[in-house]
C-alpha positions in Angstrom: 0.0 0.0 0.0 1.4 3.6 -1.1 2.3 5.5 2.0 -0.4 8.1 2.6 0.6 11.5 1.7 1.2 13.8 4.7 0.4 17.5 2.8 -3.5 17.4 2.1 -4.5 21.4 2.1 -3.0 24.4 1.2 -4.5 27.9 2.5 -3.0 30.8 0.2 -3.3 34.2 1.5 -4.9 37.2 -0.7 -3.0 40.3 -0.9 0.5 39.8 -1.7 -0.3 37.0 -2.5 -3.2 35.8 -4.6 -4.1 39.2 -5.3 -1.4 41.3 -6.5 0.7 43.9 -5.2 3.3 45.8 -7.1 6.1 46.0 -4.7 8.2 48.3 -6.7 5.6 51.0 -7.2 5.4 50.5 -3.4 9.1 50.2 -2.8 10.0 53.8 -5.2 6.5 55.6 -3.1 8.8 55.1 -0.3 12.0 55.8 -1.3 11.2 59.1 -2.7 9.5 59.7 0.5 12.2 59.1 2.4 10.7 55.8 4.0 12.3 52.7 4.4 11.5 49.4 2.6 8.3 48.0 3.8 7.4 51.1 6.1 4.3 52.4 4.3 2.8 49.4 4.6 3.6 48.4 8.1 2.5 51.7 8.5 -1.3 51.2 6.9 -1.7 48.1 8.8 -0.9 48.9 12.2 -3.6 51.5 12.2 -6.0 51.0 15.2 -8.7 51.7 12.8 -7.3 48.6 10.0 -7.0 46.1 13.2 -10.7 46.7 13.7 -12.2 46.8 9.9 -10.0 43.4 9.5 -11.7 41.5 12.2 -15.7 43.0 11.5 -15.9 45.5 14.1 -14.8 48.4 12.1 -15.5 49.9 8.5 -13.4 50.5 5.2 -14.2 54.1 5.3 -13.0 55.1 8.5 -9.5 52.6 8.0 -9.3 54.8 4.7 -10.3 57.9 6.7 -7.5 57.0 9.4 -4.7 55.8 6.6 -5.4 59.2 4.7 -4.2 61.1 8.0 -1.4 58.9 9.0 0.3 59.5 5.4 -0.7 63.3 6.1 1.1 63.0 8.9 4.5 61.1 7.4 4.2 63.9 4.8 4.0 61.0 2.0 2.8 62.2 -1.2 1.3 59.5 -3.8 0.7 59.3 -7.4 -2.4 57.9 -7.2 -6.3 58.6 -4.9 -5.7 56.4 -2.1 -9.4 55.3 -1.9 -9.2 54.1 -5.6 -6.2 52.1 -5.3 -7.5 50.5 -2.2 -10.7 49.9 -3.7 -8.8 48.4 -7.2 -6.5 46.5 -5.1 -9.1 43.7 -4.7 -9.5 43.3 -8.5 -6.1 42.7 -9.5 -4.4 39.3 -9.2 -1.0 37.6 -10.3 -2.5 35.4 -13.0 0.8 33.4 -12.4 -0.8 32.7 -9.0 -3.8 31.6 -10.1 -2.5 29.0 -12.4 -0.8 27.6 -9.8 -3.5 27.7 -7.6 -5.8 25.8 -10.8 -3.2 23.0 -11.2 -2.4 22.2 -7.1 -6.4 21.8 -7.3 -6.5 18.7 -9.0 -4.5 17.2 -5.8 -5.1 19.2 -3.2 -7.5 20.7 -1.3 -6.8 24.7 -1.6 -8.5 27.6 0.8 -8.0 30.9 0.7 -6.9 32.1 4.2 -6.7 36.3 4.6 -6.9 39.2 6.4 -9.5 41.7 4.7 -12.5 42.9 5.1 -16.2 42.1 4.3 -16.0 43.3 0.8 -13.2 40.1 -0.5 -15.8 37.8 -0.7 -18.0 39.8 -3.0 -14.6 40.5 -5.0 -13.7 37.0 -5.5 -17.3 35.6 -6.4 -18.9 38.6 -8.4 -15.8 40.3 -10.2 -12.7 38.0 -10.0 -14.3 34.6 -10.0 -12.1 32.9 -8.7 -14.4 31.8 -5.4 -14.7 28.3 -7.2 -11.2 27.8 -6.4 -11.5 27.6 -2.7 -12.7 24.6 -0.9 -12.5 26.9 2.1 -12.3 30.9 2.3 -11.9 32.4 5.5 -12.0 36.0 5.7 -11.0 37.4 9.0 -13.7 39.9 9.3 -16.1 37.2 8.8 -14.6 34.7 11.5 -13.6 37.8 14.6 -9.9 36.9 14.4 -7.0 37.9 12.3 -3.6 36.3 11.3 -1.2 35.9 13.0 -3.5 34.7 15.8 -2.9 31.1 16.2 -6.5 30.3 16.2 -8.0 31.7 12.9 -5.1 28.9 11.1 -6.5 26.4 13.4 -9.9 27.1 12.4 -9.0 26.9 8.6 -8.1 23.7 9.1 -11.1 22.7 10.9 -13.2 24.0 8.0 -11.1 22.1 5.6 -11.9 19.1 7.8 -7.7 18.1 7.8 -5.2 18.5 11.1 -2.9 21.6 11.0 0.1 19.5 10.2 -1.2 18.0 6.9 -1.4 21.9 6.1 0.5 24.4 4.2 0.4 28.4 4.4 1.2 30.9 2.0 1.5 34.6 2.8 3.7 37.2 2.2 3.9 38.5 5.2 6.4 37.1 7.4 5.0 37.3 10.7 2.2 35.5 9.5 4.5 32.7 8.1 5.5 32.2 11.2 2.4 32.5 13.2 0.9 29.4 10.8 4.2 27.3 12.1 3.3 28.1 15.6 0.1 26.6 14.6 1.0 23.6 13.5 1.2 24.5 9.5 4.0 24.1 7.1 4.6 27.7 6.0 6.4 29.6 3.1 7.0 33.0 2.7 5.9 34.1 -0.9 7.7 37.1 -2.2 6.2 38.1 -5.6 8.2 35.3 -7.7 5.8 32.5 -8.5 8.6 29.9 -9.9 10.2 30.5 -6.5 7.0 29.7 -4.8 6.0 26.4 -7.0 10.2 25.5 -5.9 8.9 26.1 -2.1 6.3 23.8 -2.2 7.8 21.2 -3.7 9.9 21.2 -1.6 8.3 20.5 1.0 6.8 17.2 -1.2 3.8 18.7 -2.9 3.3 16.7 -5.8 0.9 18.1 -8.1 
């Protein structure tokens, strides 16, 4: 009898991930703003008013209202109306991404595990369509509980109906990597290069 294989689901995150984000439009916003790498994000999502819109108890408008201020505030100038990029940033995804997320599929169970408010799932079904690719989606705003809490991984597997340890995470944020190891998950950190990501998994003997 073939040994039983040990990897059953794979959760991918959405931003960064899934859903695309240009990390060199990001990365020259910052540098001729005088921030350094990473810090205008870090800086969006440690607003008091994003840790409440991404677990339900707060809205879009005031996160925007509240990011708005803080890059007042950093004196960051961009090239684009903050409100529409956010609001685009749910319709773009790395078709590379996707693919990959189409052939693991056929082997694999695959959720969709992110941070984000109520509006994702209405994204991915009505204008992406790519809901059909999930087995699972949980959305932190729906479920109370945001990466990298322990629990919201734990409860992804639940839903997929496997342990944690015959799961795998994919995010591109690295505290959230690690957070899904802390749970019990296999974990890679995605960084925008998809070839690099389908090497990851493999390695870790996903077979596909």
């Amino acid at each position: 009898m073939a040994q039983e294989r040990k990897i059953r689901a794979i959760f991918f995150d959405f931003g960064g991930v899934v859903g695309l984000l240009d990390r060199r439009v990001l990365a020259s916003i910052e540098s001729r703003n005088g921030l350094g790498e990473g810090e205008l994000m870090s800086a969006a999502l440690a607003l008091p008013e994003w840790k409440a819109a991404e677990v339900g108890r707060g809205t879009e408008e005031a996160f925007l209202e509240a990011l708005t201020r803080k890059l007042d505030d950093l004196g960051v100038t961009l090239p684009f109306n903050i409100r529409e990029a956010w609001f685009m940033a749910l319709r773009r995804v790395d078709a590379d991404v996707v693919r990959l997320v189409e052939r693991i599929g056929g082997s694999y169970d695959v959720g969709l595990l992110s941070n984000a408010t109520l509006r994702l799932d209405d994204e991915l079904r009505d204008h992406l369509k790519i809901d059909g690719l999930f087995k699972v989606i949980v959305n932190s705003s729906r479920v109370g509980m945001a990466k990298p809490d322990v629990r919201i991984y734990q409860l992804a597997a639940e839903r997929m109906g496997v342990e944690p340890a015959a799961c795998v995470h994919v995010d591109d944020d690295v505290g959230n990597v690690e957070a899904a190891r802390r749970a019990g998950f296999q974990s890679v950190h995605h960084e925008g290069d998809c070839a690099k990501l389908e090497q990851d998994l493999r390695s870790l003997g996903m077979d596909w």
